[in-house]
Biopython code that builds the backbone (N, CA, C, O; Angstrom):
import numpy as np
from Bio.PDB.StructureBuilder import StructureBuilder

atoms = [
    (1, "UNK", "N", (9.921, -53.707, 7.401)),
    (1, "UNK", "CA", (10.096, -53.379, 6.008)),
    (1, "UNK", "C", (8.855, -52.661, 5.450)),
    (1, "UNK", "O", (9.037, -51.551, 4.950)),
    (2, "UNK", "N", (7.799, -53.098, 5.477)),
    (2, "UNK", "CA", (6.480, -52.516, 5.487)),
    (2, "UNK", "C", (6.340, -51.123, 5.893)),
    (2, "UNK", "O", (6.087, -50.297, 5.017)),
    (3, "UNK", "N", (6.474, -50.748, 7.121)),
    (3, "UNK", "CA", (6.266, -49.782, 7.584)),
    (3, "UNK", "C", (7.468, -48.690, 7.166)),
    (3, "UNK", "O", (7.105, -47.540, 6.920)),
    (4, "UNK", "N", (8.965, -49.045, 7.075)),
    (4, "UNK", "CA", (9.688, -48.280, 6.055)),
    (4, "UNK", "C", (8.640, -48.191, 4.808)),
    (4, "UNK", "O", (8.058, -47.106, 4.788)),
    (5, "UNK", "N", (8.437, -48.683, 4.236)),
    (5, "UNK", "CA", (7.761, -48.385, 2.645)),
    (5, "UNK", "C", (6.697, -47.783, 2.640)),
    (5, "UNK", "O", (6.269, -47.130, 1.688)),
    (6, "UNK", "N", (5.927, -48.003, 4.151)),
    (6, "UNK", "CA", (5.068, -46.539, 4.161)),
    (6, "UNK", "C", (5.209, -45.210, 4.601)),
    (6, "UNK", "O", (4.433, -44.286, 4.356)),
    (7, "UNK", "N", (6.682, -45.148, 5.548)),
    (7, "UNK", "CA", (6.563, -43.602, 5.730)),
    (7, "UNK", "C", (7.734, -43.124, 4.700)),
    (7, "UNK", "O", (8.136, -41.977, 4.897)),
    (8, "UNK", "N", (8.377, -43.895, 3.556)),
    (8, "UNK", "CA", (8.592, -43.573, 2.194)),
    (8, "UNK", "C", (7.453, -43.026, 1.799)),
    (8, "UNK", "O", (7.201, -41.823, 1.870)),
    (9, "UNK", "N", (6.852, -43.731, 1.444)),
    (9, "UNK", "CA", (5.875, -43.468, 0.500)),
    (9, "UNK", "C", (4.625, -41.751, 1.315)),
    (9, "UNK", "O", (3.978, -40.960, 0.629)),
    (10, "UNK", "N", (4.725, -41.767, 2.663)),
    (10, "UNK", "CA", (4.146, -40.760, 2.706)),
    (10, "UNK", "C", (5.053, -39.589, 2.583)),
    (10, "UNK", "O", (4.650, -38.578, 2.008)),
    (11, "UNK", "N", (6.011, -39.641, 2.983)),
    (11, "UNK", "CA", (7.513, -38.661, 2.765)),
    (11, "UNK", "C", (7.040, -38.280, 1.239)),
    (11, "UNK", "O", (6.820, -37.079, 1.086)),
    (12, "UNK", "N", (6.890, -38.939, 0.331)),
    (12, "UNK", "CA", (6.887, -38.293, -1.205)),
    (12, "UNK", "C", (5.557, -38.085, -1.602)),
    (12, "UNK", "O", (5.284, -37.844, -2.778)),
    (13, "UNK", "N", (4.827, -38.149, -0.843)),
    (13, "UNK", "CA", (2.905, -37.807, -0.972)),
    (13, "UNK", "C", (3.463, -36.004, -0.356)),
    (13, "UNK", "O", (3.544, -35.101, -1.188)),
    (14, "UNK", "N", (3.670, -35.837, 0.599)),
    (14, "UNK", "CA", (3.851, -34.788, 1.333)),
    (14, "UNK", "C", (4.638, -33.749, 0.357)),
    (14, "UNK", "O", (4.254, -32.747, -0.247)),
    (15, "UNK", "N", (5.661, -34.279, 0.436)),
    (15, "UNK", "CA", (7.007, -33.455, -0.209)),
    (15, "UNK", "C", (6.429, -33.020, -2.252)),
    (15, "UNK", "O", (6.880, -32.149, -2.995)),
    (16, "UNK", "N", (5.718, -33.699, -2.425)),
    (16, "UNK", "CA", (5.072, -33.797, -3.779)),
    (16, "UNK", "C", (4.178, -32.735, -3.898)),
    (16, "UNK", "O", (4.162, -32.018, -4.899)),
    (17, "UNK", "N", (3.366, -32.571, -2.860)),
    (17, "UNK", "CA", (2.149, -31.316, -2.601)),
    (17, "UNK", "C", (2.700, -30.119, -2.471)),
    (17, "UNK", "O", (2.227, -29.120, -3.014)),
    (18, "UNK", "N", (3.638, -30.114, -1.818)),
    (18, "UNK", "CA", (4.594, -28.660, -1.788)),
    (18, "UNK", "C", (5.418, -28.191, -3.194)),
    (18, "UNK", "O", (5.748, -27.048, -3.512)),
    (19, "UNK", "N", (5.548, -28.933, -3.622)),
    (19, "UNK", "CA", (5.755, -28.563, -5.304)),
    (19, "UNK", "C", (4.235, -28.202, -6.086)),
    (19, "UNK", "O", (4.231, -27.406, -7.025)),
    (20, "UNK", "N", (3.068, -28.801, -5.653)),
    (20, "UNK", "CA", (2.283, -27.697, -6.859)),
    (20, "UNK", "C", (1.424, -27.038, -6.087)),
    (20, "UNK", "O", (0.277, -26.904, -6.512)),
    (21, "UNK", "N", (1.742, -26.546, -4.937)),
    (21, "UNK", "CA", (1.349, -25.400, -4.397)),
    (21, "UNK", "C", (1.813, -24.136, -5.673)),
    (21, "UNK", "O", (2.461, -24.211, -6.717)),
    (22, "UNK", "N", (1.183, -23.130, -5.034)),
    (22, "UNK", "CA", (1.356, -22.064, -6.067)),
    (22, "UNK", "C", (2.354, -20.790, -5.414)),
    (22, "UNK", "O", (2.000, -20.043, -4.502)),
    (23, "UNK", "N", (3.572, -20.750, -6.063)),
    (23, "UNK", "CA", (5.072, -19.702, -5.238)),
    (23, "UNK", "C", (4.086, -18.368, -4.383)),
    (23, "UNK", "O", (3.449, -17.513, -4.999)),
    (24, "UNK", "N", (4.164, -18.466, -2.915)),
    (24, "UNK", "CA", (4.491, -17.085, -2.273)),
    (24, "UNK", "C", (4.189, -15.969, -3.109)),
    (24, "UNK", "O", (4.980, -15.746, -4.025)),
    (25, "UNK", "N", (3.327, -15.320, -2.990)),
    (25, "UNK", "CA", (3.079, -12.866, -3.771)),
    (25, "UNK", "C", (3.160, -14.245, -4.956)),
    (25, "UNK", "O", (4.229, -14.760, -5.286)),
    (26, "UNK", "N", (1.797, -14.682, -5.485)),
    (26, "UNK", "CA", (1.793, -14.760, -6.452)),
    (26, "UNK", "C", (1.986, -14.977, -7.935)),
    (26, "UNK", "O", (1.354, -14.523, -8.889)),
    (27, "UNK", "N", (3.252, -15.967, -7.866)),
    (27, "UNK", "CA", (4.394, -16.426, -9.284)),
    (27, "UNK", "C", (5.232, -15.538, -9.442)),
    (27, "UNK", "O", (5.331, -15.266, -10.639)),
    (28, "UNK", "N", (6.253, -14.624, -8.458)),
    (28, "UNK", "CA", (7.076, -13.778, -8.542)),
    (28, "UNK", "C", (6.742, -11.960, -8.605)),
    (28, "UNK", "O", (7.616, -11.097, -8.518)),
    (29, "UNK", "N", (4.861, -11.644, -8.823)),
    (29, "UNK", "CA", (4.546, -10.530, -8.569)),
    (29, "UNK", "C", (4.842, -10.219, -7.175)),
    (29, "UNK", "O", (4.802, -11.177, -6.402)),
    (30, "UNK", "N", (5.092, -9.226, -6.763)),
    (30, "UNK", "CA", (5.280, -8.398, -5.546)),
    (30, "UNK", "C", (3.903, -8.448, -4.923)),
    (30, "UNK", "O", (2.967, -8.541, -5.717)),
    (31, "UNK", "N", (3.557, -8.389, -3.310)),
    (31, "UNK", "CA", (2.236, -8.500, -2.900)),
    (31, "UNK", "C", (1.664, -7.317, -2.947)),
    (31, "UNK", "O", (2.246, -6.300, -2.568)),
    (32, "UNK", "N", (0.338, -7.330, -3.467)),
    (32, "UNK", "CA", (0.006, -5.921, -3.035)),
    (32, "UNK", "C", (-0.574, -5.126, -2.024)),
    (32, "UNK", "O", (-1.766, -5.208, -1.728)),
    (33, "UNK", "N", (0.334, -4.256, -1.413)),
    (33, "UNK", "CA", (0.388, -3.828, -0.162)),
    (33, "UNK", "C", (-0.217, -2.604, -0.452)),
    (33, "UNK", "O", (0.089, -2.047, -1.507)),
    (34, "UNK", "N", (-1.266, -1.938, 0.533)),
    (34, "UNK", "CA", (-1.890, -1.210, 0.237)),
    (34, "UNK", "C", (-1.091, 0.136, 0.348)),
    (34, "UNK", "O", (-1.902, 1.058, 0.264)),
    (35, "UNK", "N", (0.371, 0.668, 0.525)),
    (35, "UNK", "CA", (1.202, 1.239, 0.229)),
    (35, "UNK", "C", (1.455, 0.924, -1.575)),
    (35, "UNK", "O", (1.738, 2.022, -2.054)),
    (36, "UNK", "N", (1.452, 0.118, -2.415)),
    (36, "UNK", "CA", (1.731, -0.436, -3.101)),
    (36, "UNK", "C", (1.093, 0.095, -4.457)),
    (36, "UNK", "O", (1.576, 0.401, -5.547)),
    (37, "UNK", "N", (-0.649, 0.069, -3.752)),
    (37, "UNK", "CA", (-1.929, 0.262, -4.618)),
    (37, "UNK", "C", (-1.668, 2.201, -4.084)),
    (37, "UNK", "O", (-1.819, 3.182, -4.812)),
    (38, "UNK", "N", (-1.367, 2.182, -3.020)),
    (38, "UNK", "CA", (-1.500, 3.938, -3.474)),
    (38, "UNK", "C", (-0.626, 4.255, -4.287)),
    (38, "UNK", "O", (-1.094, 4.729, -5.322)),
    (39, "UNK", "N", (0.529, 4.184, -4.243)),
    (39, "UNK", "CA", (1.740, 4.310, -5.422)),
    (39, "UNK", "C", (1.465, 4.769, -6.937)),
    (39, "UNK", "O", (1.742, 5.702, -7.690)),
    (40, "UNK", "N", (0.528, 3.167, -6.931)),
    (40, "UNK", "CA", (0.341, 2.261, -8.224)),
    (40, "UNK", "C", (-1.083, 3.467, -8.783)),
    (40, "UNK", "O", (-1.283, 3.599, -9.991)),
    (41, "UNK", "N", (-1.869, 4.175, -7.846)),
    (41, "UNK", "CA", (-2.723, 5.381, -7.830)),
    (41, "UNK", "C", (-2.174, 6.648, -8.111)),
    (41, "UNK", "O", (-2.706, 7.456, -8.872)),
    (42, "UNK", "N", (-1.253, 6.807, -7.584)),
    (42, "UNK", "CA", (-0.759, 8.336, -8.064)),
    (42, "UNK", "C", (-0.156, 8.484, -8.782)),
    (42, "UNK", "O", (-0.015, 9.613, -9.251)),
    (43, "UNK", "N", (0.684, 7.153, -9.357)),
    (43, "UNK", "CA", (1.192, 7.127, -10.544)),
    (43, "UNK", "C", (0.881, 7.259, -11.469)),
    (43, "UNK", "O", (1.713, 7.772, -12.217)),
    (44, "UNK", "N", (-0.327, 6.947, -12.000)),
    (44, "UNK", "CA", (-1.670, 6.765, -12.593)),
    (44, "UNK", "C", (-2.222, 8.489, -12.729)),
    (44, "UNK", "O", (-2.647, 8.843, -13.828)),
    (45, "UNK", "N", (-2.202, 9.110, -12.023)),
    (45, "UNK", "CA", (-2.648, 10.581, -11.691)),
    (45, "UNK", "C", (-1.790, 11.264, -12.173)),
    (45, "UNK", "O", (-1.923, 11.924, -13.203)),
    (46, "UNK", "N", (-0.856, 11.197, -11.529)),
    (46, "UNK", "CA", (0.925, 12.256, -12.122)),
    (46, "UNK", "C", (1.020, 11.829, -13.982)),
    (46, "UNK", "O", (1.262, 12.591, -14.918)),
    (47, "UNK", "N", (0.759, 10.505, -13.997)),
    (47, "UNK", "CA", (1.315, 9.973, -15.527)),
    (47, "UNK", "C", (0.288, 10.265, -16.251)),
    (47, "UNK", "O", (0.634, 10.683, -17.357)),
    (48, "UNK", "N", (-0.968, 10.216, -16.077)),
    (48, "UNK", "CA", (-2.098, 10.229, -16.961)),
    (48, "UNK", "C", (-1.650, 11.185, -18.468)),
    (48, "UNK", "O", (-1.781, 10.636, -19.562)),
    (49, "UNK", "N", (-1.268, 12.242, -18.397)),
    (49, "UNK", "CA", (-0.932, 12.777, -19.889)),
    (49, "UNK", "C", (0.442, 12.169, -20.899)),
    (49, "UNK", "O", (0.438, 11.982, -22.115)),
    (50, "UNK", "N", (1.610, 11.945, -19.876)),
    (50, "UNK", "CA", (2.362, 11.261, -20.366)),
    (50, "UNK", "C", (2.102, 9.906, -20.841)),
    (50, "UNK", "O", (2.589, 9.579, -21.923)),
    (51, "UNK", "N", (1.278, 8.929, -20.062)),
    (51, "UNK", "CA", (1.054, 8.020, -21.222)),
    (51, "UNK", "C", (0.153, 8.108, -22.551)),
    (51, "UNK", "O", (0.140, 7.321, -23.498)),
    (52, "UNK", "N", (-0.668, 9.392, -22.343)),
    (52, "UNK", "CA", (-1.403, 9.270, -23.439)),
    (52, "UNK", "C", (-0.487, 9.835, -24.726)),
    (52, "UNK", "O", (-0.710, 9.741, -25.932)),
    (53, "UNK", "N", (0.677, 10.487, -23.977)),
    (53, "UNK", "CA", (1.276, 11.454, -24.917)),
    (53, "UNK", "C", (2.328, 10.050, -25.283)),
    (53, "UNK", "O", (2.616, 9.992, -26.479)),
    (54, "UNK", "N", (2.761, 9.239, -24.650)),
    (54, "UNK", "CA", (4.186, 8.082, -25.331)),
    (54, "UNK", "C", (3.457, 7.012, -25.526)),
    (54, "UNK", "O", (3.572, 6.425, -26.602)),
    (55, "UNK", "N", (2.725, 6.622, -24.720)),
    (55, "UNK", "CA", (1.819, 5.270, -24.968)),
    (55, "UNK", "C", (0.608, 5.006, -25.198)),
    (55, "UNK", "O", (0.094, 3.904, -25.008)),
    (56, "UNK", "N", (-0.026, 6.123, -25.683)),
    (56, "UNK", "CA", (-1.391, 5.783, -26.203)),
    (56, "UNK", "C", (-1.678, 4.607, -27.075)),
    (56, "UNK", "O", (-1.196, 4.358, -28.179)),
    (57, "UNK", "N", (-2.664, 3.840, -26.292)),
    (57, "UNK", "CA", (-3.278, 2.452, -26.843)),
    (57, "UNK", "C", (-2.557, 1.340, -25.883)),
    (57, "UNK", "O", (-2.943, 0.185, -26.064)),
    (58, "UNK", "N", (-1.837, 1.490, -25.166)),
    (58, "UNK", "CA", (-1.420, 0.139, -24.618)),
    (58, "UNK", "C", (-1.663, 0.264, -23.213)),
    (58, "UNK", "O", (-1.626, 1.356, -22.646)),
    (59, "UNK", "N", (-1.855, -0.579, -22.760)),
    (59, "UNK", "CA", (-2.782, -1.413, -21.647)),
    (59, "UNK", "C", (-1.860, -2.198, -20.655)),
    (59, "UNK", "O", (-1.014, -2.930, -21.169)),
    (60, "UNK", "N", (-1.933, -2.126, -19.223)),
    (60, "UNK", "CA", (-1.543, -2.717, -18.569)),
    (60, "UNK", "C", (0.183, -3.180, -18.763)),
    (60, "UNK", "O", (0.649, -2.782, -19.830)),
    (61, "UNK", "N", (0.672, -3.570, -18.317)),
    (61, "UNK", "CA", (2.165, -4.371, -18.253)),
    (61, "UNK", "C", (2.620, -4.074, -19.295)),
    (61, "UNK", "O", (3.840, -4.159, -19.156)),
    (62, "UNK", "N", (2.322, -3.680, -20.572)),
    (62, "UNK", "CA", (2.275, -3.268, -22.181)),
    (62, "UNK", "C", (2.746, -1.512, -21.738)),
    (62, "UNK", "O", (3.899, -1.081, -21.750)),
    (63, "UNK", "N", (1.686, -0.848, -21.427)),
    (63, "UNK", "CA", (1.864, 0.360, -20.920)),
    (63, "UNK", "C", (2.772, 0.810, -20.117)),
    (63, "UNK", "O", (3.366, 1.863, -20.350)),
    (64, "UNK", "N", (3.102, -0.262, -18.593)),
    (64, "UNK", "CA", (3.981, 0.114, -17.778)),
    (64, "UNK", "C", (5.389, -0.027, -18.387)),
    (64, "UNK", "O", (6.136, 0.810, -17.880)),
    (65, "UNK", "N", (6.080, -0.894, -19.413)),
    (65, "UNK", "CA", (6.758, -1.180, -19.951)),
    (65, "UNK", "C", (6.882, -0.144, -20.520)),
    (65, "UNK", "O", (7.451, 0.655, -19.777)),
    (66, "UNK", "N", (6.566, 0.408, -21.775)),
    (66, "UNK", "CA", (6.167, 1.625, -21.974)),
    (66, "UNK", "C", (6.833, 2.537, -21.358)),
    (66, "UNK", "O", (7.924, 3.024, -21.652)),
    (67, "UNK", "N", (6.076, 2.776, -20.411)),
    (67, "UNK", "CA", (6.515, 4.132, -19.473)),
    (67, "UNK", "C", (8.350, 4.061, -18.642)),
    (67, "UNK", "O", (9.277, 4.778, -18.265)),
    (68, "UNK", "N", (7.935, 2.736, -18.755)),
    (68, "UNK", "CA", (9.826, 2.150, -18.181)),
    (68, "UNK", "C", (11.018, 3.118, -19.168)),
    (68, "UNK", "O", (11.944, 3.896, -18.937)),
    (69, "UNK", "N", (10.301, 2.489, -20.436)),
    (69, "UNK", "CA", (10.760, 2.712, -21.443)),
    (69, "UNK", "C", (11.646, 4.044, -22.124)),
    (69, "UNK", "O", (12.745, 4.342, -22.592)),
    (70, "UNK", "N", (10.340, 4.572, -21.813)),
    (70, "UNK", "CA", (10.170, 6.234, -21.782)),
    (70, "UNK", "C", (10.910, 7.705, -20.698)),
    (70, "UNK", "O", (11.150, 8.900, -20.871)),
    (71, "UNK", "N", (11.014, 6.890, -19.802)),
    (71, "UNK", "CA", (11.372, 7.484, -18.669)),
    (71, "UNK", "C", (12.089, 8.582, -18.646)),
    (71, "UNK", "O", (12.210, 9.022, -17.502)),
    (72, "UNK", "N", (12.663, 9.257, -19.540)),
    (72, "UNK", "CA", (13.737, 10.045, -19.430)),
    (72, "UNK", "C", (13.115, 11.072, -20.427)),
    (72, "UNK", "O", (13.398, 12.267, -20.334)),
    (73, "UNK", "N", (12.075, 10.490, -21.599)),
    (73, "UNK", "CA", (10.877, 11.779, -21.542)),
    (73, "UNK", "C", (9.744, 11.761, -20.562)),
    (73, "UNK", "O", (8.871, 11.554, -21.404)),
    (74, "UNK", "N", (9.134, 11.813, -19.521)),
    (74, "UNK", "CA", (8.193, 11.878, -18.933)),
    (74, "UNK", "C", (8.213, 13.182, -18.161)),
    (74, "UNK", "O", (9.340, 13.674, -18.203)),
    (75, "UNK", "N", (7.325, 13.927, -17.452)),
    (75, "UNK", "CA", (7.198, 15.440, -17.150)),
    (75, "UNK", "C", (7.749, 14.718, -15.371)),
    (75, "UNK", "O", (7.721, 13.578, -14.907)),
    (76, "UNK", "N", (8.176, 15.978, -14.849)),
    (76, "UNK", "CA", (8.826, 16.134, -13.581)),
    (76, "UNK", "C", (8.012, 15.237, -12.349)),
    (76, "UNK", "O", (8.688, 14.505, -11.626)),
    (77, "UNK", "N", (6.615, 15.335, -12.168)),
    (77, "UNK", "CA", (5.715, 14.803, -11.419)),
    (77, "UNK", "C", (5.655, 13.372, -11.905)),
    (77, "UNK", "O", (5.563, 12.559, -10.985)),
    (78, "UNK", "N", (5.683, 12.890, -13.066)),
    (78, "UNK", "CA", (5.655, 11.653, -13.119)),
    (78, "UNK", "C", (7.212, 10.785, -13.059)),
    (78, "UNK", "O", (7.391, 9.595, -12.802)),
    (79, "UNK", "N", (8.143, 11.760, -13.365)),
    (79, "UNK", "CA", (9.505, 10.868, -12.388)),
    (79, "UNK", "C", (9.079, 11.040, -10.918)),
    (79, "UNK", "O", (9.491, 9.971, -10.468)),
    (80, "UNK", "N", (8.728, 11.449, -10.258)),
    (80, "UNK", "CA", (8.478, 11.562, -8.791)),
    (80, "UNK", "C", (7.683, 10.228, -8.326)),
    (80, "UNK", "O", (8.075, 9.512, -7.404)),
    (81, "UNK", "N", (6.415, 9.971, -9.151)),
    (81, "UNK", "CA", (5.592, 9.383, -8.740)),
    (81, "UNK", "C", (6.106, 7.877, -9.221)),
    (81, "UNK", "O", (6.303, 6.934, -8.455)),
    (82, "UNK", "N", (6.278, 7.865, -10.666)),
    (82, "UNK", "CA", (7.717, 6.566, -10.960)),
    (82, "UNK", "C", (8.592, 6.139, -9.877)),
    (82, "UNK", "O", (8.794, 4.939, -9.692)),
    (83, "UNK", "N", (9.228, 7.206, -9.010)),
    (83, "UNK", "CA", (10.250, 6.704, -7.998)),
    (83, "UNK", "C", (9.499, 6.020, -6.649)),
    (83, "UNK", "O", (9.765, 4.982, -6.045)),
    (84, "UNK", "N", (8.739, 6.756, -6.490)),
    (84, "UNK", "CA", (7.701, 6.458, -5.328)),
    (84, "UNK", "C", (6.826, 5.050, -5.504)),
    (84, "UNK", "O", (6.455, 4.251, -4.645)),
    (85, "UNK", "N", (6.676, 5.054, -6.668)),
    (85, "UNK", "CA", (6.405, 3.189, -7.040)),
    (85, "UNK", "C", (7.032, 2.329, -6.615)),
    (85, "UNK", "O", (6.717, 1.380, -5.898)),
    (86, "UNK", "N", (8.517, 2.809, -7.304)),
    (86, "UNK", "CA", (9.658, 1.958, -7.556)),
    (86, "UNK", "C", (9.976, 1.935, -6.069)),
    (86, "UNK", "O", (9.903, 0.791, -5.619)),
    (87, "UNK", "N", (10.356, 2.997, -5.041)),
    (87, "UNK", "CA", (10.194, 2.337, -3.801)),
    (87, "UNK", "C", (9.190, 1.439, -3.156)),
    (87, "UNK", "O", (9.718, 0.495, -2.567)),
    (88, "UNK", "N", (8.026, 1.471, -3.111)),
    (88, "UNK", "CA", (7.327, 0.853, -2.517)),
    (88, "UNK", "C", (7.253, -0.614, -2.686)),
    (88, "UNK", "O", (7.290, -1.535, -1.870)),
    (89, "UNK", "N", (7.090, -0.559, -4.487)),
    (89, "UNK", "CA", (7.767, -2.184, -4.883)),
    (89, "UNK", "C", (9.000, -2.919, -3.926)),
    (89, "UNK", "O", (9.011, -4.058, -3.459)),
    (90, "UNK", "N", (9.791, -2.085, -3.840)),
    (90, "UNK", "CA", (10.907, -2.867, -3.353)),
    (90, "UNK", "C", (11.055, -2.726, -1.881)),
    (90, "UNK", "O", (11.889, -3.454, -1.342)),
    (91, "UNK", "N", (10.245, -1.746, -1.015)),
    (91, "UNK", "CA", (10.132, -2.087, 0.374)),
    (91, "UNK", "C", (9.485, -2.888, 0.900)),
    (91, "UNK", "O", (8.282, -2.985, 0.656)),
    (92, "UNK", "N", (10.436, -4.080, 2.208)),
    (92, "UNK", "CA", (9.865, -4.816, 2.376)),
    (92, "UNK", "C", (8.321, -5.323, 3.091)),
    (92, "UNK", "O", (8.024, -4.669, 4.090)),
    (93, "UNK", "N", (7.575, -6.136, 2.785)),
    (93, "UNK", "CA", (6.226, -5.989, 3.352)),
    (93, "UNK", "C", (6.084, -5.841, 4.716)),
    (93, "UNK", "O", (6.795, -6.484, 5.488)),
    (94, "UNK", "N", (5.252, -5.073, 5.092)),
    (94, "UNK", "CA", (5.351, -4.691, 6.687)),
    (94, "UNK", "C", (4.071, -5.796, 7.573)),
    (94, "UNK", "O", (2.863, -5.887, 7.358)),
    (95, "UNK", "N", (4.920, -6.499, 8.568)),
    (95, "UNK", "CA", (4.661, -7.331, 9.611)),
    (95, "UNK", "C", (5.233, -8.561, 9.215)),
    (95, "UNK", "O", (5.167, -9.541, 9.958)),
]
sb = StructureBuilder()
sb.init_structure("model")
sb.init_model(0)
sb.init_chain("A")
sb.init_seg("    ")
for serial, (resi, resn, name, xyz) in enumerate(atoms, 1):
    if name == "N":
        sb.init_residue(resn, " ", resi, " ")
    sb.init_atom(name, np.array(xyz, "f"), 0.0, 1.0, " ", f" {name:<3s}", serial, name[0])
structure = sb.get_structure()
């Protein structure tokens, strides 16, 4: 009886730790794959006038939202470089 009540009790020590571990890529961000960060670079390059021209003043996740937003005014090179994000985001991580 004893020894049931201890590998209970380690069963829910164990199983307990795996709940506040912290989720896999970060709380649902995508990992960043250095395919990912170049993307996330030329996007940045191609877009640079368009956000200053739709989103001037906003910052980060604020901005990209923004530009989500916007999408259908943005200049030719920055739909390109938008798509080329948007793939890389969603291809799966390699190895």
């Amino acid at each position: 009886m004893k020894l049931q009540i201890a590998i209970t009790l380690a069963a829910l020590a164990i199983g307990g730790s795996a709940f506040a571990q912290e989720p896999a890529g970060g709380g649902g961000r995508p990992p960043q794959t250095p395919e990912m960060q170049a993307a996330r670079q030329a996007m940045r390059q191609a877009c640079a006038a368009d956000m200053k021209t739709l989103c001037d003043g906003k910052q980060g996740r604020e901005e990209m939202m923004c530009m989500r937003d916007n999408a259908e005014k943005v200049s030719s090179p920055c739909k390109d470089a938008m798509m080329k994000m948007r793939a890389a985001r969603q291809a799966p991580p390699a190895g």
